[in-house]
C-alpha positions in Angstrom: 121.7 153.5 -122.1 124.6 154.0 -123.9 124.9 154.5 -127.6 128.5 154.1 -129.2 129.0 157.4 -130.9 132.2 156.5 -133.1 132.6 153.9 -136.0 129.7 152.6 -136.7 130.6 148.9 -137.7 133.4 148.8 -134.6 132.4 146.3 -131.9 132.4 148.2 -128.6 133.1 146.3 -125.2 130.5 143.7 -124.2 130.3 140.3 -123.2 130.2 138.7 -126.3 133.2 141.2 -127.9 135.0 138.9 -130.1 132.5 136.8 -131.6 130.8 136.4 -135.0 127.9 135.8 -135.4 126.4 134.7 -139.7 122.7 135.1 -139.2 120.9 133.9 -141.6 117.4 133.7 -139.8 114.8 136.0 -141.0 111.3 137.7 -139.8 111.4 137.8 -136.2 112.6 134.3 -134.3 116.2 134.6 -135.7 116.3 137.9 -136.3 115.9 138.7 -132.9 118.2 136.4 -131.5 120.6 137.9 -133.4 119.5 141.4 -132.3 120.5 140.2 -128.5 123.8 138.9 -129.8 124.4 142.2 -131.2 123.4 144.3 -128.4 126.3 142.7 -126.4 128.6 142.7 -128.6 128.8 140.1 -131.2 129.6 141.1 -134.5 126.5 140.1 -135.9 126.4 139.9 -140.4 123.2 139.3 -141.3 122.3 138.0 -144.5 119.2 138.9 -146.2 117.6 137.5 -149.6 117.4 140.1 -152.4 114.2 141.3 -151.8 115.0 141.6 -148.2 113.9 140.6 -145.0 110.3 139.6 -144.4 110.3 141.7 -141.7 110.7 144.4 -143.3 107.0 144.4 -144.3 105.7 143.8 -141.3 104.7 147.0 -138.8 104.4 151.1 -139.3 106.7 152.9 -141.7 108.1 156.1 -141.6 109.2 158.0 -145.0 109.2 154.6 -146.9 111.0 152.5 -144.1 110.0 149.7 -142.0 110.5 151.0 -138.2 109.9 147.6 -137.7 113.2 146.1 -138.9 115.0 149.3 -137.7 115.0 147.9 -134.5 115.3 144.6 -134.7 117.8 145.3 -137.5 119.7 147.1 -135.4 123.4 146.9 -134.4 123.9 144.1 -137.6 126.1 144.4 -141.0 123.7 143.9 -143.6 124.3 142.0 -146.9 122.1 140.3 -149.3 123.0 137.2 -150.7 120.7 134.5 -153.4 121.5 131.2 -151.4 119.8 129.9 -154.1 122.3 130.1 -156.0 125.7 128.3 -156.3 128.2 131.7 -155.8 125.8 132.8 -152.7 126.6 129.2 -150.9 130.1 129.4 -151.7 129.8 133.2 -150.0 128.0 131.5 -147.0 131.2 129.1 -147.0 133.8 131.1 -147.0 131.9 133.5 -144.2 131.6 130.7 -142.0 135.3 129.8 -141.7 135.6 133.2 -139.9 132.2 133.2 -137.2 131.2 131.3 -134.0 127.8 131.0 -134.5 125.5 130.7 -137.1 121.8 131.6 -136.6 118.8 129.8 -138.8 115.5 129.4 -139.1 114.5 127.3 -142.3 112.5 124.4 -142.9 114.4 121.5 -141.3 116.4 120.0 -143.9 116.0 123.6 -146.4 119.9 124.1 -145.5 121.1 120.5 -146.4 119.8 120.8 -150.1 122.3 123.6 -150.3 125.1 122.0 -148.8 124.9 124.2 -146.0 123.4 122.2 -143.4 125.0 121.8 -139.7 126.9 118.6 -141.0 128.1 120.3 -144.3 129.1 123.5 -142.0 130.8 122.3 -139.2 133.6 120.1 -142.0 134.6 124.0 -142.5 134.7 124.8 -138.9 134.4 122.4 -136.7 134.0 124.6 -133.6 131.2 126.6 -135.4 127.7 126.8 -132.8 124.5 126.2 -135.1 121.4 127.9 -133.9 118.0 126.5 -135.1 115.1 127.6 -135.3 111.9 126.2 -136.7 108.3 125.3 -135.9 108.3 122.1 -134.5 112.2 121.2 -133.8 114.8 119.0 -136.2 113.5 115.5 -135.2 109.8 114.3 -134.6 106.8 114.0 -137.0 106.1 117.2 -137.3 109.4 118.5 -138.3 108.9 119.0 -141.8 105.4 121.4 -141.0 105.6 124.8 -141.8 104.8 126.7 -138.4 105.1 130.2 -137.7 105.3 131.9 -133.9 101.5 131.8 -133.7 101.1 128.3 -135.0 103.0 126.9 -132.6 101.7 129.1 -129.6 98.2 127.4 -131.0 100.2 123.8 -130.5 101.7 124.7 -127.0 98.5 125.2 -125.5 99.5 128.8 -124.6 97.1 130.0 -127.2 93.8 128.3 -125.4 94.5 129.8 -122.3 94.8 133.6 -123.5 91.8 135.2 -123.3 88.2 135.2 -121.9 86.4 132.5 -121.0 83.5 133.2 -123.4 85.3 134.0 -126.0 87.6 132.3 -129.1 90.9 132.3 -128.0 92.8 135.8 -128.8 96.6 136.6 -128.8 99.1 139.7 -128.1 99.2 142.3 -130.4 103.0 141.1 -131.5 104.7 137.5 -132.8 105.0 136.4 -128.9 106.3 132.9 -129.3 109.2 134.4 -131.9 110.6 136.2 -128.8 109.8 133.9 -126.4 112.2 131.5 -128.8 114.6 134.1 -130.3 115.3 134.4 -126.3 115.3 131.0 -125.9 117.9 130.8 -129.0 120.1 133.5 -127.9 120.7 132.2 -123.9 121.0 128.3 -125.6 124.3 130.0 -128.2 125.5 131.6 -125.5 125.4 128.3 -123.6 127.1 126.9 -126.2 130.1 129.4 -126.2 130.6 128.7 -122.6 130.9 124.4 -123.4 133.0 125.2 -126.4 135.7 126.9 -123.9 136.0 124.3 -122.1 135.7 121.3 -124.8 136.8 123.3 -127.8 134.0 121.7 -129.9 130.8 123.5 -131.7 127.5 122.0 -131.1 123.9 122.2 -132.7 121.0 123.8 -131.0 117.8 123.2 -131.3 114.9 126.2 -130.3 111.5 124.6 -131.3 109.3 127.3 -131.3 106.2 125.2 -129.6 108.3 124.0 -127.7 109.7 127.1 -126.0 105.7 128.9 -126.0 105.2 125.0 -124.6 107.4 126.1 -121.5 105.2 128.9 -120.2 103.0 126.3 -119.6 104.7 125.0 -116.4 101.9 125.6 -113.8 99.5 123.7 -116.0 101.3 120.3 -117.0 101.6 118.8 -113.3 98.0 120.1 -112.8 96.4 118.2 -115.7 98.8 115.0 -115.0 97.9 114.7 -111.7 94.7 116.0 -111.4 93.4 115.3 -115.2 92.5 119.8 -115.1 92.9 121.5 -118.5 93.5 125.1 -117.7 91.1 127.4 -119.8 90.7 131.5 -120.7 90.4 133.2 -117.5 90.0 137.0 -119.0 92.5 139.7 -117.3 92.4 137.2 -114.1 95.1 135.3 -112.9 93.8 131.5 -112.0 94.8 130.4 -108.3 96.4 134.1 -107.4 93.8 136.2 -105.9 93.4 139.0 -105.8 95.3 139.4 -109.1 92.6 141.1 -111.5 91.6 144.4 -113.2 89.4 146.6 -111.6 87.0 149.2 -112.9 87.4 152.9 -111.6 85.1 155.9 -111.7 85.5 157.1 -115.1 85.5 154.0 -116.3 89.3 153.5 -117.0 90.7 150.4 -115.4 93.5 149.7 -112.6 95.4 145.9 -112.2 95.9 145.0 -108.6 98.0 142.0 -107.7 98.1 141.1 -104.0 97.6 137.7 -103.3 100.2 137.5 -100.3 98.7 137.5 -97.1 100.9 140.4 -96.0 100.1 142.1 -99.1 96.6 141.4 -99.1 96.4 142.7 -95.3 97.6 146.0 -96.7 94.9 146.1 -98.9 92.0 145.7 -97.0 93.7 148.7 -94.8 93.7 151.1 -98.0 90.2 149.8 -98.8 89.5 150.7 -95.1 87.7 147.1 -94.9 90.4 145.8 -92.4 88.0 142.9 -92.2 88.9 141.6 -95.1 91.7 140.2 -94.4 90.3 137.5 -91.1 87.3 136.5 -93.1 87.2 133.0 -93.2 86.7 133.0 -97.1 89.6 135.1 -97.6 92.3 134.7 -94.9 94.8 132.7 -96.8 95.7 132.8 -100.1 94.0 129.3 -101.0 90.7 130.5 -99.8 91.1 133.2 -101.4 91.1 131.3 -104.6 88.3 129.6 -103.8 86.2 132.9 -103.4 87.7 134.9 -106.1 84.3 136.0 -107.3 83.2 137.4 -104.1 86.6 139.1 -103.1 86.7 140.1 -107.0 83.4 141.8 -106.2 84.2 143.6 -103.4 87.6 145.2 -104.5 85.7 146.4 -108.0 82.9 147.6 -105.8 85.6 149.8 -103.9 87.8 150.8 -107.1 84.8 152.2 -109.1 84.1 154.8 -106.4 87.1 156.1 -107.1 89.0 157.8 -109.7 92.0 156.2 -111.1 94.9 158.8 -110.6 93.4 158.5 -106.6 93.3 154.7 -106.4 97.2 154.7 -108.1 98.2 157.0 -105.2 96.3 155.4 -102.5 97.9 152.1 -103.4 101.1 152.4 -104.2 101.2 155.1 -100.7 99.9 151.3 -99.2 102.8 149.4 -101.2 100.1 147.3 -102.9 101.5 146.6 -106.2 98.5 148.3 -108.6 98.7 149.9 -112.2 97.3 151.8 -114.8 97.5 149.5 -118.4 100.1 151.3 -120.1 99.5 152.7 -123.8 102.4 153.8 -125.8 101.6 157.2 -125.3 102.0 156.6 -121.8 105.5 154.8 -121.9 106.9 157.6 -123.8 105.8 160.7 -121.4 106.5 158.5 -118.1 109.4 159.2 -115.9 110.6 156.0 -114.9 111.2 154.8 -118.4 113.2 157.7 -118.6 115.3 158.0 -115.7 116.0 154.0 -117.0 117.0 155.1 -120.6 115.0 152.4 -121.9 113.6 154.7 -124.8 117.1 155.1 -126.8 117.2 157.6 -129.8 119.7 155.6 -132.0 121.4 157.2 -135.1 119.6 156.1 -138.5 121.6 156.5 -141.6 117.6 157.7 -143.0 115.8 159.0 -140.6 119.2 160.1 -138.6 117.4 159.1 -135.2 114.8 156.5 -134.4 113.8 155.5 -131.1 114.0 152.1 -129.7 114.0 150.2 -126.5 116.9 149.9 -124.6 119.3 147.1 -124.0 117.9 144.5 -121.3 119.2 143.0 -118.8 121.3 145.4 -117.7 124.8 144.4 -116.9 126.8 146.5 -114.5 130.9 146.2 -115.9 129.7 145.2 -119.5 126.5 146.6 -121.0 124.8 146.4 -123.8 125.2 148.9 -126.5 123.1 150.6 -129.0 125.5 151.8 -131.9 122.7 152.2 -134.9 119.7 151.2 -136.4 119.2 148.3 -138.9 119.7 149.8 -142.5 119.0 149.5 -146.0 118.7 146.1 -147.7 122.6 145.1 -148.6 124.3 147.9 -147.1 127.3 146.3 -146.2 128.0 143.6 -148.4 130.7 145.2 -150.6 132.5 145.9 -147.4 132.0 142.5 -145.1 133.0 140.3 -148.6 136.1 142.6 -149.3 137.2 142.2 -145.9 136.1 138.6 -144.4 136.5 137.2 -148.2 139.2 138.8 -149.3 137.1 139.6 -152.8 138.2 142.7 -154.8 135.5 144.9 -156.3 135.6 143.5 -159.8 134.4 140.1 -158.0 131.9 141.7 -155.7 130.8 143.8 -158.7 130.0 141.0 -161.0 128.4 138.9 -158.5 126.1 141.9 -158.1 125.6 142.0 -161.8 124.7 138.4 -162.2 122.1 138.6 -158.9 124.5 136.7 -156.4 124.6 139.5 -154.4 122.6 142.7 -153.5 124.7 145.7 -153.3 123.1 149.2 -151.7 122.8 151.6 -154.1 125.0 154.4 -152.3 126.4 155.5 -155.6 125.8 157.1 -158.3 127.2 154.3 -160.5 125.5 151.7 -158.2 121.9 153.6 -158.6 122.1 153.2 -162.6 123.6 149.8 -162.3 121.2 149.0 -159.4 117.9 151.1 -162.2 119.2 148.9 -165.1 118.8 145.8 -163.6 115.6 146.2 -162.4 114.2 147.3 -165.8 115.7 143.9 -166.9 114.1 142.1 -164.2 111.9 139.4 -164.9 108.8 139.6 -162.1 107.7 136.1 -160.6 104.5 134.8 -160.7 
C-alpha cells in the first residue's frame, strides 16, 4: 500500500486528484465518507467544533490520543471552526466557493438556521455536490428524529435478524450502519461528480442511514411480500444456504464452513470421507439441503469436533472447501496474507510518528489509493487552509482565534500561552 512519503498536505495522484472536499460531518457516517474521498485523492478539509470531533472519544487511546480518529482522521486538513457563530458561517462561506463537495450529517434543517443549508450553499456555488447524512433522510415524518447508526439498524430491520434465535437481538462490535452509509455517501458523491461533467450542475444527495442498513435487507423484502415470512435470528447460521455454519472442533475452538454448492458440497462429503453425503435424498441439492439443515448441521459438527482445528483448516482448504478460523486481531496482525496485501499500513503520525491502519480498499490498478498520514490534533491546519483558501492574514486568523471563532493548534510557544489563557478564562457549560 503505498504511503506518500513527501509533503504532507500535497494531493498525490488518485482518482478524485483535483477535488475539494468541506466536510463538515462528524462521529463516524460523515467522517468516513470523507476518509474514502481522501484516500483517493480529494482534498478533504475537515471542520471540527472546538472541542473536537465526537469521535474522538470514542475507542482505545494511546499516550492521550484517540487511535480511533487517527484513522478515520486520516489523510484530512484539520480546522476547528464555532458554526455557531456568525464569523464561523461566513468561514464556511467563503470555503465553499473553492470545493466540489460538501459532506454533512446534522439534523435535517440544523444547516438552514445558519444560512448554510443546500439552498443557501449552492447561490455561492452553484455546481457545489451536497452530501447528507442523517437518520431517517431530508423528507418523511421522521426526518426531524434524532437517530444514530444503531438506531436506524434497529428501524431497518437488520438489527432483528442479528443474533440467536433465543436471544435479544445483539449487534457488531463497531457503528455498522455508519459505514454501511458513509459508503453509501461516498459512491452517491462520486456519482454526482460524474453527472456534474456532463450537466455542469451540483446536486443534493441524500444517505438515510436506515435506509442504507434497510438495503442489506434484500433477500427478506420479496420473502415477506410474497410469502407474508418475517426473517428472524438464526445464530452463526446462514438461513436458506446450507451448509453455511460454525462448527465445533476438538479443543473446542470453532471453524465456519460455507459450501452450499452442489459441487462444493460434493467436495466436502469427500474430505469428510462420507461421499454419501452428497446423493442422499435429504441433501442432494441445495434446496433440500435447507430443509434438513439440522441433520446435515449435525453431521458436519459431529465430524469437525473429532478433529483439531489447525487439521480440519488444512484438510479443507487441501479440498477447496471454503472453511475458516474466526479471526481475532491478534490473528490479522501475525497472518501472511494480510501482509503480502499491505492492508496493515504503518502511517506517519505527527504524535505517535507511526500508527497502523488498514489499507486503502478497493484496490485500483493505474490509480490507488494513498495513505499520506494520520488524522491529527484538533485544529491543526486552520491557520494554514484560511490563509490560503481565504486569503486571511494572521492578524485576522489570530483574532478570530481570540474571540473563539476559530480553534488554532497550539504548535507554538506563543499559541500554547494564548491557547493556556483562554482556557483559564473559559466559562464551562452546564
Amino acid at each position: 500500500m503505498p504511503v506518500d512519503k513527501g509533503n504532507e498536505h500535497a494531493v498525490p495522484g488518485g482518482p478524485l486528484v483535483g477535488y475539494r472536499v468541506l466536510e463538515m460531518g462528524s462521529t463516524v457516517a460523515g467522517p468516513f465518507c470523507g476518509r474514502l474521498l481522501a484516500d483517493f485523492g480529494a482534498e478533504v478539509i475537515k471542520i471540527e467544533p472546538i472541542e473536537g470531533d465526537p469521535v474522538r472519544t470514542m475507542g482505545k487511546r494511546y499516550e492521550g490520543k484517540s487511535l480511533y480518529a487517527a484513522s478515520i482522521l486520516r489523510n484530512k486538513s484539520l480546522i476547528s471552526v464555532n458554526l455557531r457563530s456568525p464569523e464561523g458561517q461566513a468561514i464556511v462561506k467563503q470555503l465553499v466557493s473553492t470545493c466540489d463537495i460538501v459532506v454533512e450529517n446534522f439534523r435535517p434543517g440544523g444547516l438552514e438556521k445558519w444560512g448554510l443549508g443546500y439552498e443557501d450553499l449552492a447561490k455561492i456555488n452553484p455546481a457545489l455536490i451536497m452530501v447528507r447524512i442523517s437518520g431517517f433522510g431530508q423528507t418523511g415524518p421522521y426526518k426531524d428524529r434524532v437517530g444514530y447508526g444503531v438506531i436506524g439498524e434497529a428501524v431497518s430491520g437488520l438489527r432483528h435478524i442479528t443474533g440467536d434465535p433465543d436471544r435479544p437481538p445483539t449487534r457488531a462490535a463497531v457503528s455498522l450502519t455508519d459505514y454501511f452509509t458513509g459508503l453509501y455517501a461516498a459512491f452517491g458523491a462520486t456519482m454526482a461528480l460524474l453527472s456534474r461533467t456532463a450537466t455542469g450542475k451540483g446536486q443534493c444527495v441524500d444517505a438515510a442511514l436506515y435506509e442504507c442498513a434497510f438495503s442489506f435487507m434484500e433477500p427478506h423484502i420479496p420473502a415477506f411480500q410474497k410469502l407474508g415470512y418475517i426473517a428472524n435470528r438464526a445464530g452463526s447460521r446462514l438461513p436458506d444456504s446450507t451448509p453455511n455454519n460454525l462448527y465445533p472442533t476438538r479443543e473446542g475452538s470453532f471453524i465456519h464452513i460455507t459450501a452450499m454448492g452442489d459441487a462444493v458440497f460434493r467436495r466436502l462429503a469427500m474430505a469428510m470421507q462420507q461421499p454419501g453425503l452428497s446423493t442422499d435424498a435429504r441433501f442432494e441439492s441445495g434446496r433440500t439441503r435447507s430443509q434438513h439443515f439440522e441433520a446435515l448441521d449435525t453431521l458436519i459438527a459431529d465430524w469437525t469436533s473429532a478433529h483439531e482445528l489447525a487439521e480440519l483448516e488444512k484438510m479443507l482448504n487441501a479440498a477447496e472447501v471454503p472453511a475458516t478460523r474466526i479471526f481475532t486481531m491478534q490473528d490479522i496482525f501475525s497472518d501472511p496474507h494480510f501482509k503480502a496485501r499491505e492492508m496493515l499500513v504503518e502511517v506517519p503520525d505527527e504524535q505517535l510518528e507511526r500508527v497502523t491502519m488498514a489499507g486503502v480498499v478497493p484496490r485500483l490498478s493505474e490509480t490507488p489509493g494513498v495513505l499520506r498520514m494520520a488524522g491529527g490534533a484538533i485544529g491543526r491546519d486552520t491557520r494554514r487552509v484560511l490563509a490560503e483558501l481565504t486569503g486571511m492574514s494572521n492578524e485576522e486568523i489570530q483574532r478570530l482565534s481570540d474571540e473563539g471563532a476559530i480553534h488554532l493548534y497550539a504548535d507554538t510557544d506563543a499559541e500554547r500561552t494564548r491557547q493556556d489563557n483562554r482556557d483559564e478564562q473559559a466559562t464551562p457549560h452546564i
